[in-house]
N, C-alpha and C positions, 0 to 999 in steps of 0.2 A: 417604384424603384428607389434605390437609394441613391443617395450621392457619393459614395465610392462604388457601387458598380457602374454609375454613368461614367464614372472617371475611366474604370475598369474600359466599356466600349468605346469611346473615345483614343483609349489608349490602342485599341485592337488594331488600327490598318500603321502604325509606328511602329509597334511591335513584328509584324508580317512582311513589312520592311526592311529593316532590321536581320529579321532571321533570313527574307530572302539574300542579301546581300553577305552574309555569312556561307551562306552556301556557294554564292555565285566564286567566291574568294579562295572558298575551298576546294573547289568542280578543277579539274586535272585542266593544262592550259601549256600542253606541251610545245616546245622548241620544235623549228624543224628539224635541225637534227642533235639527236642524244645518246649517248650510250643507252646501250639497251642491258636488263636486270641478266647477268651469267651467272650460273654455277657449274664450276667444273673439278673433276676431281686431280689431282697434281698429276696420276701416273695413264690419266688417259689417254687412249695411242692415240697414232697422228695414222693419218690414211697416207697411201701410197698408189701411185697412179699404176700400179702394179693390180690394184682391188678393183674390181668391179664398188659403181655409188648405188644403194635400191634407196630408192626416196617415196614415202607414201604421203601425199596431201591427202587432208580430212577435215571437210567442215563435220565439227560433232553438234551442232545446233545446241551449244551452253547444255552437254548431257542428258537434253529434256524430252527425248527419245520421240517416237514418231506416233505415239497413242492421241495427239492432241490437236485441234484445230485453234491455233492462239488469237486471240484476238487482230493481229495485224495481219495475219494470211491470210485473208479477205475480206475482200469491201463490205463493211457493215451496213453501207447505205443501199446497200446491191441484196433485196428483199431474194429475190431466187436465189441466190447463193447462201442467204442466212436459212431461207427454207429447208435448202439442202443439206444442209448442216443438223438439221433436225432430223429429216428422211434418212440419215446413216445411223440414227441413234447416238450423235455425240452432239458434243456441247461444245462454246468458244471460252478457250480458258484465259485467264488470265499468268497461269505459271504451272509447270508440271509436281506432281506430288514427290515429296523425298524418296520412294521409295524407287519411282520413277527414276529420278536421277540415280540410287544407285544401282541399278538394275544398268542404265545404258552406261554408266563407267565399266560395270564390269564386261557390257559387251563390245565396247570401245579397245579394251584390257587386251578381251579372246583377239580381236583383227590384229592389234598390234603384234602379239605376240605370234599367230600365227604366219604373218606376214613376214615379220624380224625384217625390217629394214633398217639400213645405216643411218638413216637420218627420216624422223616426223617430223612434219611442217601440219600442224595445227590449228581451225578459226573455231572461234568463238570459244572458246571455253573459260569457265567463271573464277574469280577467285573468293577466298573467304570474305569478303564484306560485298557479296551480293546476295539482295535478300530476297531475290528471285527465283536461287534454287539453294534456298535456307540456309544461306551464308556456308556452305562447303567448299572446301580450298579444293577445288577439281583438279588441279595442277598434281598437290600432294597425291591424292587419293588416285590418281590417275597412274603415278611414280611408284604406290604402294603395290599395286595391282600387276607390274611389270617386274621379272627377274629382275633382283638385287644386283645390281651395280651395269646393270644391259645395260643402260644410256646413261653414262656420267657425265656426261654435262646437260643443261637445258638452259636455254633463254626464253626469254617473252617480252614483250611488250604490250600496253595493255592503247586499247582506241576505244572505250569507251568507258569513263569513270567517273564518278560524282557522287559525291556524299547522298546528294538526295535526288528523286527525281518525281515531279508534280507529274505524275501522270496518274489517272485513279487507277491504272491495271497496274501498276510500277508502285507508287506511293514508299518510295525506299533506296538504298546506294543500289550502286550499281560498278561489278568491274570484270567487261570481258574485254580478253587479250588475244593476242596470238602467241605460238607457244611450238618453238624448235624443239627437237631432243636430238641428240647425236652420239653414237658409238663411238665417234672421236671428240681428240680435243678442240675445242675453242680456240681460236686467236682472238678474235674480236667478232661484238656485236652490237650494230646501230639501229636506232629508230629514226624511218624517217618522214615527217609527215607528209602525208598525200594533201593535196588539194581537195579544199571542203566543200561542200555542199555552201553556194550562198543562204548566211544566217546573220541576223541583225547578233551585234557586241554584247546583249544578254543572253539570249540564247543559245549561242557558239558554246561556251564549254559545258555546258549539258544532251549536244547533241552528240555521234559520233566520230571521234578522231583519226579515220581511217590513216593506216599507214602501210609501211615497206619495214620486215624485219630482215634487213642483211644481216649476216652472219657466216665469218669467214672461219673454217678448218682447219686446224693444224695439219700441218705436208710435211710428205720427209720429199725435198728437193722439188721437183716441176710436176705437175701444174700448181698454183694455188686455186684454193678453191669458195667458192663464195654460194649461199643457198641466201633464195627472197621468197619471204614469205606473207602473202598478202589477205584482205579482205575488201574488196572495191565498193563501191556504193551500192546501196541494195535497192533505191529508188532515186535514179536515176536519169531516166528514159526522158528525155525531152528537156533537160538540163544544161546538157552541156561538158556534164562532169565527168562520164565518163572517159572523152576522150583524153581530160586531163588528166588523169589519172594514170590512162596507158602512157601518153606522152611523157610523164615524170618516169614509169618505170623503163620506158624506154633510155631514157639519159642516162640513167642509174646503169643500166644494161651494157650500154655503148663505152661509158668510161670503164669497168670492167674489161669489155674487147681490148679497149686502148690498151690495158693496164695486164695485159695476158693474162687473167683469170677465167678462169673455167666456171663457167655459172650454171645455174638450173633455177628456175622462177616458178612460181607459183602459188593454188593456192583457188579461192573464189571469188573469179570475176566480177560473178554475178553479168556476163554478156555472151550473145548469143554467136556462134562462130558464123564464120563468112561463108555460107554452104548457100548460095540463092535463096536467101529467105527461105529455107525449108521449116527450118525450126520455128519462127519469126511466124510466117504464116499461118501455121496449126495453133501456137499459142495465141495470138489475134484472134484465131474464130473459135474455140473455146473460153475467149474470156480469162483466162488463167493468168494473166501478165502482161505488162507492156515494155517493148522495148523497140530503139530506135530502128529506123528504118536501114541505115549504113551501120554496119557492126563495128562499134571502135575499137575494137578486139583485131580487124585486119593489119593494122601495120606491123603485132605482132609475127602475125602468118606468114607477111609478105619478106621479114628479115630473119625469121628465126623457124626453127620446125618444131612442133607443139604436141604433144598427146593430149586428146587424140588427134591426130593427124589426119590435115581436110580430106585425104583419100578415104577415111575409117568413116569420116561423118556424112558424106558424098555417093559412100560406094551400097551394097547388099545390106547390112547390116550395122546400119547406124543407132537402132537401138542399145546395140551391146555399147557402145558408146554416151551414153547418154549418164547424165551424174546426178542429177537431182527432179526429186521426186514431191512438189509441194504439198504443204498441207491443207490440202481444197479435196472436200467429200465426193467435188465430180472430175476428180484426175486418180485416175486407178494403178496409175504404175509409173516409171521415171518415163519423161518425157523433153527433158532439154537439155542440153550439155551447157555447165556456165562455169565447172572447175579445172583446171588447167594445169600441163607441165610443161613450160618452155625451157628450151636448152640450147645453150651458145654453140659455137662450131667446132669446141673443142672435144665434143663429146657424141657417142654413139650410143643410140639407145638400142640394147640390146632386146630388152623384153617390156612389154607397156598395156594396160588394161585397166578397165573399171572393173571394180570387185563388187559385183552384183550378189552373189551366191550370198545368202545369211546376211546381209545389211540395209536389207527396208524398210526393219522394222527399228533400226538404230536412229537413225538422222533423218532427212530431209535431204540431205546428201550422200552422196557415194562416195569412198576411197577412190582416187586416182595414184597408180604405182606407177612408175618406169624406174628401171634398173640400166646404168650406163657405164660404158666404158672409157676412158679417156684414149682419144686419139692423137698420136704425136704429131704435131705440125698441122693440128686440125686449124681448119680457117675460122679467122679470129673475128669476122663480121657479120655476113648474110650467109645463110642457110636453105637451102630451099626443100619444101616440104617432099 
């Protein structure tokens, strides 16, 4: 060897240092709370409690459609499950192919469009410096694919971001958001950070920064109106975290009541509803997932009324009900309800449903609709299902 490449390896773990710490610097390391990114156009109408609100949440799984078993949807160390993954003829990806992504934008495109609701609340979808799904600004491309000027305004905010991410299936930035659209105008939209997952001072800004995307409506006169758009911790279960999680959107909620605003909440819990451990138990002895034994998802239930609603998930046909669909070779159809639309007391859901028809082969998740009407002098705090 010579004595400038010995220099050269010596110099290599100050270097790696170095560039780790460039990165840590540069990794998103959000406030709790922020304005969140709007665009609205100047002549956008304002809603009137006159309108019926149809609101559809939609995990779209970063557009990478439902052909794939990715590396984190099952336990790698879990030999029968990796077996099984072989016995369907597919393989554990590490990231879906471009064509793949745009194939489910465009069928993300058809649901919106056939659906036309007033307001999308959106998880996971990527923006242009994720090199995950080839750096494609899914935001724009999602906007392109929808009638010109249908939703002039949109906000986001992004919960997970970072220049680089040392993971060998990742090895690259990374930035997915949440992502409102609305038929009306904007007054305002904040980001507000959820409680994290405990993580040691290095690792924190390279993990996920789940949050709350409020975003209030322009109104002609009463109600005001306010839409929360969420993505809660997706590994969870025995943490602790979830409950925090509900609890923060709870306060968010309750000062809203104080504040006579009209709200609708939503979005993927990621927790299983408070039904007797119905769901809870199936998924346990299948293996597919684990989650806590009390659903911290009840205090929502117990103060506000939810689609779907504990009668739809209790009664005959709680399949129809059911939102998400994993991507595990031995789960053959949706099986657990974990996406949500909660709504204050000012509001009456007229019509509410998961959109099963044409979307299994989209996401991982299912659309959740309800469409509301606002009720005058509706009760401004607890609700019962």
């Amino acid at each position: 060897m010579t004595k400038n490449f010995l220099k050269f390896l010596v110099l290599i773990p100050t270097m790696v240092l170095v560039a780790a710490a460039i990165l840590w610097f540069r990794a998103y390391k959000p406030s709790a709370i922020e304005a969140a990114e709007v665009e609205c156009s100047a002549d956008a109408p304002v809603w009137s409690a006159a309108r019926p609100l149809k609101v559809l949440s939609y995990n779209i799984q970063y557009m990478a459609s439902k052909n794939y078993i990715f590396f984190y949807d099952i336990d790698l160390q879990n030999q029968e499950r990796v077996d099984a993954v072989t016995a369907a003829n597919k393989t554990i990806a590490s990231r879906p192919s471009r064509d793949h992504v745009v194939w489910t934008l465009d069928k993300v495109a058809d649901i919106i469009v056939q659906e036309d609701p007033d307001v999308v609340m959106i998880q996971e979808i990527n923006g242009a410096d994720d090199s995950r799904t080839h750096y494609i600004d899914q935001v724009s491309e999602l906007l392109g694919r929808l009638p010109e000027h249908h939703y002039p305004c949109v906000t986001e905010a992004p919960y997970w971001q970072a220049a680089f991410i040392v993971h060998p299936d990742i090895l690259g930035p990374v930035n997915m958001k949440l992502l409102t659209l609305s038929k009306y105008g904007i007054e305002k939209s904040v980001r507000h950070q959820l409680p994290r997952v405990t993580s040691n001072f290095i690792e924190r800004p390279f993990y996920f920064q789940r949050a709350l995307l409020e975003t209030h409506l322009k109104t002609r006169g009463t109600p005001k109106v306010a839409l929360i758009n969420t993505h809660f911790e997706a590994w969870g279960a025995g943490t602790g975290i979830m409950q925090k999680q509900v609890d923060m959107a709870v306060k968010l909620m309750q000062s809203l009541d104080e504040q006579g605003i009209a709200w609708i909440f939503g979005g993927d819990l990621n927790l299983l509803p408070p039904d007797g451990n119905r769901q809870r138990d199936r998924v346990l002895a299948a293996g597919t997932g684990e989650f806590d034994e009390t659903p911290a998802i009840k205090p929502l239930y117990e103060r506000y009324r939810g689609i779907p609603a504990l009668t739809d998930l209790t009664g005959k046909d709680p399949e129809s009900w059911y939102t998400h669909w994993p991507n595990d070779p031995t789960v053959f159809a949706p099986d657990r309800t974990i996406d949500y639309l909660f709504y204050s007391g000012q509001w009456q859901a007229r019509n509410a449903y998961i959109r099963h028809q044409d979307t299994w082969d989209v996401s991982d998740h299912l659309p959740v609709v309800g469409e509301f009407a606002h009720v005058a002098g509706g009760q401004q705090g607890h609700s019962a299902d």
